[in-house]
C-alpha distance (Angstrom), angle and dihedral (degrees) to the residues before:
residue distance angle dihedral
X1 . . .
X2 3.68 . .
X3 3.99 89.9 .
X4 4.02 82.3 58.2
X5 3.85 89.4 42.6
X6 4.12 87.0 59.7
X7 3.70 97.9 47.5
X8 4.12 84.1 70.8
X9 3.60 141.2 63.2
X10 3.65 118.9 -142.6
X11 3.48 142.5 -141.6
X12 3.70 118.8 -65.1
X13 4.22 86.7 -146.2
X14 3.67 103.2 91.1
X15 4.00 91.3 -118.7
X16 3.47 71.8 67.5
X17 4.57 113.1 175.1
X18 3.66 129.0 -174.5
X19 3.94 105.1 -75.3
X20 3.92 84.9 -122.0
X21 4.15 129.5 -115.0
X22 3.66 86.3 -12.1
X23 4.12 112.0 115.4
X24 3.84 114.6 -151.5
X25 3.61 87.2 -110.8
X26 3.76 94.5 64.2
X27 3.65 88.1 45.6
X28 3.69 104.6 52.4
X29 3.29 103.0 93.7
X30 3.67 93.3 56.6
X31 3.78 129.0 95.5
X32 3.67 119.6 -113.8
X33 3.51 93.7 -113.2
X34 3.53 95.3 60.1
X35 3.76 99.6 58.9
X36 3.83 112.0 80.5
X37 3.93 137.4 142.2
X38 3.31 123.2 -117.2
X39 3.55 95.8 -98.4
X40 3.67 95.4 62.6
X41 3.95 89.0 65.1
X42 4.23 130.0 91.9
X43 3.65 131.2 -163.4
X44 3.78 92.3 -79.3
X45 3.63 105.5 61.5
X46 3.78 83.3 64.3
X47 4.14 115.7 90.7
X48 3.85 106.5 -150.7
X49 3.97 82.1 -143.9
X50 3.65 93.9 64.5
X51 3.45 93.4 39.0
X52 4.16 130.6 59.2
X53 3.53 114.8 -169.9
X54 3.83 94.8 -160.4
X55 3.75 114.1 109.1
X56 3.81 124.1 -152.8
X57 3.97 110.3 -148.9
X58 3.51 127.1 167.7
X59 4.01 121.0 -149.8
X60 4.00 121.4 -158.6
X61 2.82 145.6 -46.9
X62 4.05 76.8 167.8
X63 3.93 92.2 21.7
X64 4.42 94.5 121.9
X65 3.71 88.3 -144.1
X66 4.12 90.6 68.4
X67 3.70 94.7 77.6
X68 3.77 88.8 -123.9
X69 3.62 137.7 -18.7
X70 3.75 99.0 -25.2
X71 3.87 119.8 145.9
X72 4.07 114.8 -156.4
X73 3.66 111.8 -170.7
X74 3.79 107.6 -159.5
X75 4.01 135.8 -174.1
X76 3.98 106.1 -147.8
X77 4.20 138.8 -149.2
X78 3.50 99.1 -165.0
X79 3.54 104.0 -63.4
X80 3.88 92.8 -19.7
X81 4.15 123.5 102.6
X82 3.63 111.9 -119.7
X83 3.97 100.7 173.4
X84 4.16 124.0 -15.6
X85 3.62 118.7 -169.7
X86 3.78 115.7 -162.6
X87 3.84 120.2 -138.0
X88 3.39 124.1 -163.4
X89 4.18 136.7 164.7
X90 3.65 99.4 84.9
X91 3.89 88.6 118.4
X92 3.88 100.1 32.6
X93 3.94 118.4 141.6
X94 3.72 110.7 176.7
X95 3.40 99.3 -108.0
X96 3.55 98.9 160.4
X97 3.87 85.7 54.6
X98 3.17 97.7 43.0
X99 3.83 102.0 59.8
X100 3.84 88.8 57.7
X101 3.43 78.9 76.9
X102 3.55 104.8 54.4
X103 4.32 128.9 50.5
X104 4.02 118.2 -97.6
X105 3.88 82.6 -102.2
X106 3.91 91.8 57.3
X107 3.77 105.7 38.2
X108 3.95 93.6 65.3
X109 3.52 85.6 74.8
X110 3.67 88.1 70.5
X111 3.77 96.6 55.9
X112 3.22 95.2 68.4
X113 3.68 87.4 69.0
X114 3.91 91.6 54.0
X115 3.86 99.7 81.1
X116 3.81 101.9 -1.9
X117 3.74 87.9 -168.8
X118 3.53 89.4 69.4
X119 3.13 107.6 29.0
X120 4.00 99.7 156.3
X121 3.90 98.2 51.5
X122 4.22 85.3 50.7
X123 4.46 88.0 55.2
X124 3.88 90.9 39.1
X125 3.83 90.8 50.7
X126 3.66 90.2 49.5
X127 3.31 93.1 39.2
X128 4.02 98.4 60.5
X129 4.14 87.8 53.1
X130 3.28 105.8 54.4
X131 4.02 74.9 45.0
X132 3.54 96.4 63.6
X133 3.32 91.1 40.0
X134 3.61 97.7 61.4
X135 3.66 86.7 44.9
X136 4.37 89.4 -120.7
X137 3.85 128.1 128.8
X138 4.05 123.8 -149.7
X139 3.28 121.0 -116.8
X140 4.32 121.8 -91.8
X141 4.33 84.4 -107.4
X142 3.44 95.4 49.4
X143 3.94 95.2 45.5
X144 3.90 89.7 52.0
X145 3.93 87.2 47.3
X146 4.20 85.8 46.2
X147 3.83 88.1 56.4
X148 3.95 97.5 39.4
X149 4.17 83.8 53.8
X150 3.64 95.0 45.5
X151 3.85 100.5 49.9
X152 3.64 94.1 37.7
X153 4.25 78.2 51.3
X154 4.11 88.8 47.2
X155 4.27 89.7 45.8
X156 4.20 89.7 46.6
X157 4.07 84.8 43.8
X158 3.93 93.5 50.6
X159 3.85 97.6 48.0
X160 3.69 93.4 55.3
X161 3.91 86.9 48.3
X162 3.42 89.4 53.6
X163 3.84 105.5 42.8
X164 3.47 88.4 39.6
X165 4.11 95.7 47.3
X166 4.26 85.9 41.9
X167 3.84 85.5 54.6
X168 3.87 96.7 54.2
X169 3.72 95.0 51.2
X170 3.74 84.0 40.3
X171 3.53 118.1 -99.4
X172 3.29 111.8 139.3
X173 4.03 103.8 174.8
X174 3.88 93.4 64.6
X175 3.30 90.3 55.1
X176 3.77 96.2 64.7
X177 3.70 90.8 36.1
X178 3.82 92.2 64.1
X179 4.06 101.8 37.8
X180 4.46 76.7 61.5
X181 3.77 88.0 64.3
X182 3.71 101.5 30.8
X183 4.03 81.7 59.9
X184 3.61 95.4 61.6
X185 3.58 87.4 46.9
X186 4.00 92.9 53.8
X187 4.14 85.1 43.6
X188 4.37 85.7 58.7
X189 3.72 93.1 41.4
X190 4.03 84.4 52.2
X191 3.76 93.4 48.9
X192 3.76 85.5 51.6
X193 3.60 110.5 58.6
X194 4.27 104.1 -15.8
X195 3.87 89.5 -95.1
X196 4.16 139.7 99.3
X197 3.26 107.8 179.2
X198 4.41 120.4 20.0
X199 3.94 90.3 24.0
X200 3.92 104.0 163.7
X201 3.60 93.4 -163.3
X202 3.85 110.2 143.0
X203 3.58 120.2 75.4
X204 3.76 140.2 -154.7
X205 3.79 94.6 -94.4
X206 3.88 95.5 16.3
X207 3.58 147.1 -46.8
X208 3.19 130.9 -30.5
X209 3.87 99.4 -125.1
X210 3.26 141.7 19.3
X211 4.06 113.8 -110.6
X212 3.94 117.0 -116.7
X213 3.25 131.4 -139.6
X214 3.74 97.6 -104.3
X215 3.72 86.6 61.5
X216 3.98 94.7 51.7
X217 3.83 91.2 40.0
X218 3.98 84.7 52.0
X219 3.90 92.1 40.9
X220 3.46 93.2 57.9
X221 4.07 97.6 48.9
X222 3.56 84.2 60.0
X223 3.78 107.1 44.7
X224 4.33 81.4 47.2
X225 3.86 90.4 53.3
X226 3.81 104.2 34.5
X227 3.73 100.3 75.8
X228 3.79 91.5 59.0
X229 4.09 83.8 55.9
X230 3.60 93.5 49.7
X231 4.28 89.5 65.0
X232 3.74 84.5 46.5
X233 4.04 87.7 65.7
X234 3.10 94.4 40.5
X235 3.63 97.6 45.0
X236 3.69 89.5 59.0
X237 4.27 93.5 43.5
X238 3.67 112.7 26.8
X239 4.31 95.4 67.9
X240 3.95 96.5 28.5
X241 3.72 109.1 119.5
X242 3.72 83.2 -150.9
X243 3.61 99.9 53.0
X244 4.38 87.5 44.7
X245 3.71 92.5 45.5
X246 4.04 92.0 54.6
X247 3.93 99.6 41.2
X248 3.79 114.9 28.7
X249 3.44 115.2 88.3
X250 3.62 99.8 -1.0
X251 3.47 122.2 108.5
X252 3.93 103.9 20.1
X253 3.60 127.1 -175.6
X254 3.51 120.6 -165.7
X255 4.24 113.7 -134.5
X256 3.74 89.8 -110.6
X257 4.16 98.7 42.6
X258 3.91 88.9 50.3
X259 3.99 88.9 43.4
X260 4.32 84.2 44.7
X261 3.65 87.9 53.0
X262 3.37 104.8 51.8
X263 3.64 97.9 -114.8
X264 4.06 114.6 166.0
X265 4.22 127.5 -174.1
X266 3.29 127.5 0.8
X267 3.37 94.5 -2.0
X268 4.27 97.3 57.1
X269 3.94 89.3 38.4
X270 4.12 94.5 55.3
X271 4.19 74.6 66.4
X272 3.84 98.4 59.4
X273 3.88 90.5 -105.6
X274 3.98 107.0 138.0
X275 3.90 104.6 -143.7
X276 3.67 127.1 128.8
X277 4.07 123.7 148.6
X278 3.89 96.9 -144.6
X279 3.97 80.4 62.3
X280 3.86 109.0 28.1
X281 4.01 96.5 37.4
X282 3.90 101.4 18.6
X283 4.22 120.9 -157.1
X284 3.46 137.2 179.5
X285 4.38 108.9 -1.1
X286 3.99 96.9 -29.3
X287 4.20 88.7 102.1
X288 3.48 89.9 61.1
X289 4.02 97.7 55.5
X290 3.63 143.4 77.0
X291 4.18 109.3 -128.9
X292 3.49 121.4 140.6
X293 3.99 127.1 -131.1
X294 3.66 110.9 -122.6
X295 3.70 121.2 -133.0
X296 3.61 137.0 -169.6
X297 3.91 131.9 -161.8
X298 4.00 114.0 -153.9
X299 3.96 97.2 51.3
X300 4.25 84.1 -137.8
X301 4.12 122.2 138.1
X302 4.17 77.3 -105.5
X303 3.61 87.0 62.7
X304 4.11 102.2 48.9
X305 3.83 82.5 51.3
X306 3.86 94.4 59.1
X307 3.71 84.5 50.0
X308 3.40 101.7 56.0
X309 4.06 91.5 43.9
X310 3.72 88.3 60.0
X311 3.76 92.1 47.0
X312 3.36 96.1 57.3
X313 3.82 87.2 55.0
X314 3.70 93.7 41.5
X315 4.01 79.6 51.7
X316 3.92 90.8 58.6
X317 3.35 85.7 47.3
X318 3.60 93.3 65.2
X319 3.25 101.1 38.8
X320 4.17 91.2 65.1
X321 3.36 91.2 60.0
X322 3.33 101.3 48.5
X323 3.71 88.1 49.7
X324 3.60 90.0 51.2
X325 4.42 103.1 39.4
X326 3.67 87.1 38.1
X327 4.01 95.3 143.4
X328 3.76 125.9 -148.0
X329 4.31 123.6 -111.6
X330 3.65 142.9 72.1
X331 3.81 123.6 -18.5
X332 3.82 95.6 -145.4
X333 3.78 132.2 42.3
X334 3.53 129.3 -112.5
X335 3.05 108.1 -121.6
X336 3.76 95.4 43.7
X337 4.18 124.1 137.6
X338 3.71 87.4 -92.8
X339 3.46 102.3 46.8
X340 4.42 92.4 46.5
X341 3.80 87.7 99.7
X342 3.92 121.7 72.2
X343 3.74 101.3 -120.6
X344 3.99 96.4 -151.4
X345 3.82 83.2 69.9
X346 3.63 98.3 60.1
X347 3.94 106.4 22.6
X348 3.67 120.9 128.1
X349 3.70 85.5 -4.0
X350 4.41 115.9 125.8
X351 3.64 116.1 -99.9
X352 3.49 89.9 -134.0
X353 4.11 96.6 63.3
X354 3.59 110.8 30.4
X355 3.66 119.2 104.6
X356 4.04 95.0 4.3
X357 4.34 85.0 -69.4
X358 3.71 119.7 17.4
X359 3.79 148.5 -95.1
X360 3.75 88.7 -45.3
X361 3.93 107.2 50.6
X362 3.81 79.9 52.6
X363 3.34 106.5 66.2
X364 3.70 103.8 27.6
X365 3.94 88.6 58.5
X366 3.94 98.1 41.5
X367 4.04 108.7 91.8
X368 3.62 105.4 -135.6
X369 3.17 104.0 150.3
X370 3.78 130.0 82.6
X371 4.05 118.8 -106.2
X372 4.07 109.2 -124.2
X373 3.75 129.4 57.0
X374 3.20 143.9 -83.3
X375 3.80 139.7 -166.6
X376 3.91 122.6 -158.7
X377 4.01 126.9 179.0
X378 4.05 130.1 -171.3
X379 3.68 135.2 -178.8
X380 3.52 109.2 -91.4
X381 3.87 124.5 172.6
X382 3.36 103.7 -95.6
X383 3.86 102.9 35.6
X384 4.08 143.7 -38.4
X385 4.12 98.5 -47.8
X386 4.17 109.5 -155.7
X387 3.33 123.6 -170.7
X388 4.18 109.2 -163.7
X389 4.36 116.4 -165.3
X390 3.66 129.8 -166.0
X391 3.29 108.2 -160.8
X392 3.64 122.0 -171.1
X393 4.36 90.0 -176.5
X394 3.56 105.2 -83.0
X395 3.71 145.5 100.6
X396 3.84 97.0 -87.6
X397 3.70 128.8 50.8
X398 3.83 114.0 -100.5
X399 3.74 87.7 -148.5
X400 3.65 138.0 -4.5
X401 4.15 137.8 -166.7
X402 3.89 128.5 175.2
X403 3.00 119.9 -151.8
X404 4.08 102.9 -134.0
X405 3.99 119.1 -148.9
X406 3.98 87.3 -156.9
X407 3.83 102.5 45.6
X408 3.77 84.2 51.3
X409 3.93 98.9 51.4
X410 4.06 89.6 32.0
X411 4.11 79.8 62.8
X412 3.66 86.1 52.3
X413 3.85 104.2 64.4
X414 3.19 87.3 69.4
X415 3.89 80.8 80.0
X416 3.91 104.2 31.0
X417 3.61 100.9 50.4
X418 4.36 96.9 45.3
X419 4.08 101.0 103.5
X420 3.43 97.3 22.3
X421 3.80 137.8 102.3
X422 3.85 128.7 -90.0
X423 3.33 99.3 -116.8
X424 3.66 95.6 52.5
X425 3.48 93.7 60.0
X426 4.07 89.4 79.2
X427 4.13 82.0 53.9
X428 4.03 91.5 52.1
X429 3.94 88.2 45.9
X430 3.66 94.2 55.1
X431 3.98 99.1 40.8
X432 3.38 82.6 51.2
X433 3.87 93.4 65.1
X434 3.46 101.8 -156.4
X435 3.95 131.7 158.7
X436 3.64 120.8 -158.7
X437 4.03 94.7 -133.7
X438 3.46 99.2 78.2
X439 3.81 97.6 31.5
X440 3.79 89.1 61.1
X441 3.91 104.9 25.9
């Protein structure tokens, strides 16, 4: 250390510090004057040409905070956001491309992989447009079982936002809170078709399954407790000075910028604008309810919050009368993909002989499906979901295109976090809700 100390000369103020990587040799020819520490400076020794007080700072992609592998490239004032460019693809896996590959029937396996949150609304929405592309309707069961999946799918979806979003602004108790509620959810989806998470349970034409009466009896404990767990987020959110300091007021989006940008659910509604697809363009049982759409006013993260609360009550709301106008009859229609072939021609018959190759040959060479296209969206949790076909007549889609809530509203920070701070960039990401499955597919 004091060898170090010798190789510099220090400062001639008598607060005096080591001059920095400078050796006395390479200061020698220097005037005393001229060597000072940085401490010894003010504002006006610096020339604003020599300096640039923009900052370049790049956040993720393994930043925890993204919500997945998201990279935001930002150019800093201080602490301010000047421009931030969203990257995404880091997790892309041609999806699209891929189910040219595969039949109708096997591609909705894949879209359960899009937002594996909510996994049910992804199959139902795929579901309905191969559906009207076939030109076939589900029965009134499976419809009511569609909409019990989906909202249970948009409750599961909105607890992880909101433990997750709590957690980034840093509470921790809400967190815990919902995971206890998202569990019973997982527990139903199990007793439904043996899965939690990538459950591939609608079909083209239905469900899969009929539901039991464990699952109903189970289903209805929850929807009767629930309510009371909603005031216990709130309870712990809506007063804390914390919470209120983070969200209102930061991150506004006018009614026309979130309309300009493309910006669907929760999202557009936390700006007044009154648009939801299970009420606008209904599907499966949601014309035959009462739910309202909730709205906000101010357009801030504060605002997208509300909405989401109020869903998941609107949610429970749905999910009583399903329980209670669920109507007898067949789960699948008749005239579904599966059903197209007469089964006393090919019962008890070997794979291997019937029709000159098997099961398989059969139904990926039949043309069942009409030529055209065809371009279907649903509700989802985070946003409208579309699902768009090009069908050129058979078994496999010529060409296919989702339409991704998250890639849309991941384009739109761009726009929401410019002018604000740093640090409430984390609290734009999150009110967002965005999962990095569907935006890259």
């Amino acid at each position: 250390m004091n060898e170090q100390r010798k190789e510099h000369v220090e400062c001639a103020v008598p607060h005096g510090q080591p001059t920095g990587r400078l050796s006395a040799e390479e200061l020698s020819g220097l005037e005393q004057s001229d060597i000072a520490c940085v401490n010894c400076l003010d504002d006006n020794d610096f020339d604003d040409a020599d300096f640039d007080d923009r900052t370049s700072l790049r956040m993720g992609p393994q930043h925890p905070a993204t919500h997945g592998v998201l990279r935001v490239d930002l150019e800093l004032e201080g602490e301010t956001i000047v421009h931030c460019d969203p990257q995404v693809g880091y997790l892309h896996r041609g999806f699209e491309k891929l189910a040219e590959k595969f039949t109708y029937a096997q591609a909705l396996t894949l879209t359960d992989r899009l937002d594996y949150i909510a996994a049910m609304s992804n199959n139902t929405g795929y579901c309905l447009a191969v559906e009207k592309l076939l030109g076939i309707e589900a029965p009134p069961r499976a419809r009511y079982i569609r909409t019990i999946a989906c909202e249970m799918s948009r409750i599961s979806s909105h607890l992880l936002w909101l433990a997750t979003h709590a957690l980034d602004i840093g509470a921790m108790t809400v967190f815990l809170y919902c995971f206890r509620e998202r569990e019973m959810l997982l527990n139903l989806f199990e007793d439904l078709c043996g899965a939690r998470l990538t459950l591939t349970y609608p079909r083209i034409g239905g469900v899969r399954q009929d539901v039991s009466g464990r699952f109903m009896s189970g289903l209805q404990d929850f929807v009767n407790i629930f309510p009371g767990r909603i005031v216990e987020y709130e309870t712990l959110l809506d007063t804390n000075r914390i919470w209120l300091k983070r969200t209102v007021g930061v991150g506004k989006v006018s009614a026309d910028e979130a309309l300009s940008l493309g910006l669907t659910g929760a999202c557009l509604r936390g700006s007044g604008v009154d648009y939801d697809v299970r009420r606008h363009a209904p599907y499966d049982a949601y014309a035959l309810l009462d739910f309202a759409v909730p709205l906000g006013a101010d357009g801030d993260i504060y605002a997208r919050y509300r909405c989401r609360m109020e869903e998941l009550r609107q949610s429970t709301r749905i999910l009583q009368q399903c329980i209670d106008a669920l109507p007898p009859g067949p789960t699948l229609a008749e005239d579904a993909p599966d059903l197209l072939m007469p089964r006393s021609r090919w019962h008890g018959t070997p794979e291997t002989t019937l029709y000159g190759g098997g099961l398989r040959a059969v139904m990926r060479d039949r043309n069942i499906y009409m030529a055209g296209d065809v371009f279907v969206s649903t509700e989802a949790p985070k946003g409208e979901l579309g699902f768009y076909f090009i069908s050129n007549g058979s078994s496999r889609p010529y060409r296919m295109h989702v339409r991704a809530p998250s890639f849309i509203h991941i384009g739109a920070l761009a726009s929401i976090a410019r002018g604000g701070l740093i640090a409430d960039l984390i609290a734009n990401i999150g009110s967002l809700d965005v999962v990095l499955g569907e935006s890259d597919r």
